[in-house]
C-alpha positions in Angstrom: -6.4 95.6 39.1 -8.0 93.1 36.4 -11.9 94.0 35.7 -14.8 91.3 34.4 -17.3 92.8 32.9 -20.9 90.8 34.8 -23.1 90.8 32.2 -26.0 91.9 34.9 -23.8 93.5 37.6 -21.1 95.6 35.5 -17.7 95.8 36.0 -16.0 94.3 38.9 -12.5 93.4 40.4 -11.0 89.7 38.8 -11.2 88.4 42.8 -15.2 88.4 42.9 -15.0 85.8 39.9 -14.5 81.6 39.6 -13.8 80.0 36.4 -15.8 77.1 35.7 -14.6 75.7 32.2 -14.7 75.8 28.2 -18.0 75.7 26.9 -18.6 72.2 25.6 -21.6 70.6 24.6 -22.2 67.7 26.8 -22.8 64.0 25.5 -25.7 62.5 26.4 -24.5 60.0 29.3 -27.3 57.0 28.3 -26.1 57.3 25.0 -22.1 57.6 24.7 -19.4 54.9 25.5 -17.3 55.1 28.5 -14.3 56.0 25.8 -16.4 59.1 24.9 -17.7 60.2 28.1 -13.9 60.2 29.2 -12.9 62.0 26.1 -15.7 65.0 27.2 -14.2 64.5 31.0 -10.9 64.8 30.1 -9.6 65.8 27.0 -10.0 69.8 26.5 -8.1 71.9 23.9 -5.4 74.3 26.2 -4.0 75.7 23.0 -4.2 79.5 23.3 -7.0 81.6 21.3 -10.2 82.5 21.8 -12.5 79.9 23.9 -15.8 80.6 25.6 -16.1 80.0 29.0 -18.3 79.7 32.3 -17.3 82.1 35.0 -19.2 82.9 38.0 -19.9 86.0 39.9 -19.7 85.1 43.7 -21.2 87.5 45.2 -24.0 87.7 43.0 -24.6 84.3 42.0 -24.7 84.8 38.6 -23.3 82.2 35.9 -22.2 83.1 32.9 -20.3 83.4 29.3 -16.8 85.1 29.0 -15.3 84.6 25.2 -11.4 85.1 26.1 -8.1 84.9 23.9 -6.3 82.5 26.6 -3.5 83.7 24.8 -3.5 87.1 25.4 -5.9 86.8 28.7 -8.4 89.8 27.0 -11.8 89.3 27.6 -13.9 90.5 24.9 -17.3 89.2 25.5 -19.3 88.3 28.3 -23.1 87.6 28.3 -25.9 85.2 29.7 -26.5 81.9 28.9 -29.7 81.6 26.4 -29.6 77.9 26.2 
């Protein structure tokens, strides 16, 4: 069985988990061109290495930061958000 590490609930089993995307820094929409706001909609880099990514705890509710080699599939951060 694969185990996240929550950053406030601890380990847990893979299943209790969502992915939500690579960690991008979003455009403002009033002030990009359609082009670019498709480019950040769209285009993403899938080559493997490390990425940071939103995951979410289900039953918790919690969002959060996972850095993972996509490569490999080793998690070897996860933390909170401090925006």
């Amino acid at each position: 069985m694969k185990i996240m590490t929550c950053p406030v609930n601890g380990p847990r089993p893979l299943q209790e988990f969502v992915y939500g995307g690579d960690v991008t820094e979003m455009p403002c929409p009033d002030q990009v061109t359609d082009e670019q706001w498709a480019a950040y909609v769209f285009e993403r880099d899938g080559a493997p290495g490390p990425h940071k990514e939103w995951w979410y705890h289900a039953p918790s509710g919690v969002w959060f930061i996972a850095e993972r080699d996509t490569g490999t599939d080793e998690i070897s951060n996860t933390y909170l958000y401090n925006g």
